[in-house]
N, C-alpha and C positions, 0 to 999 in steps of 0.2 A: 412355805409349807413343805412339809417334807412328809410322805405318805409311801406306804409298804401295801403290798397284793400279795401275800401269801396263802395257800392253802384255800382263798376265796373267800377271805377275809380282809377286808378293806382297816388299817391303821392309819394313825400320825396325828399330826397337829404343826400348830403354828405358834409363835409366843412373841411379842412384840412386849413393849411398855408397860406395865399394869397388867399385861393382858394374854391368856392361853385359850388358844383353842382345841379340841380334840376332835379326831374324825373320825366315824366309824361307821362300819357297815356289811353289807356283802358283794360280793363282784362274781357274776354269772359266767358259765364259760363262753358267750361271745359276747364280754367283757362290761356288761350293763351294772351299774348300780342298781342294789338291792336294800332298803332299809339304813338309807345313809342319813346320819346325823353331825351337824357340828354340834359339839358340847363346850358349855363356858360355865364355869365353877359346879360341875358338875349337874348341871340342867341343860335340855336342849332347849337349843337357842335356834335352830334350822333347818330345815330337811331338803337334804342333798339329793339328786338328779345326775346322770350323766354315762359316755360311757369310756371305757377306757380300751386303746387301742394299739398296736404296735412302739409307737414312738411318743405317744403320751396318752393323754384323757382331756374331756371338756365336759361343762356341765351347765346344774342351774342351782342355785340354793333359794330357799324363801324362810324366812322369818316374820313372826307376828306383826311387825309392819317394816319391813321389807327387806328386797331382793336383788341378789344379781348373777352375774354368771362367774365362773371360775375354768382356770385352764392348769394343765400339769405340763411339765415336758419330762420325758426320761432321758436319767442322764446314764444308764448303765448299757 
């Protein structure tokens, strides 16, 4: 997954097999997701949780029947 923080603006997505996902959202200034979604063919499929910190982010996502959690690391 590959995701951008701009402006306080949460991007990206992921794309496997068959398969994209899109991430979106907002990122508060000390660093919380706000209104975060995973999107699949343009419906959300999830609602993202977590927060994002110096050297990466962690989280939770849940779907209509289910869940788990998710990690970022920065590579820049």
């Amino acid at each position: 997954m590959d995701v951008a923080v701009e402006a306080g603006r949460l991007s990206g997505g992921a794309h496997g097999e068959n398969v994209a996902i899109v991430a979106t959202g907002a990122v508060g200034e000390t660093g919380e997701i706000a209104d975060g979604v995973f999107w699949r063919d343009e419906r959300a499929v999830a609602i993202v949780t977590g927060t994002f910190g110096a050297s990466g982010a962690a989280g939770r996502w849940q779907g209509s029947s289910c869940e788990g959690v998710w990690s970022l690391q920065r590579f820049r």
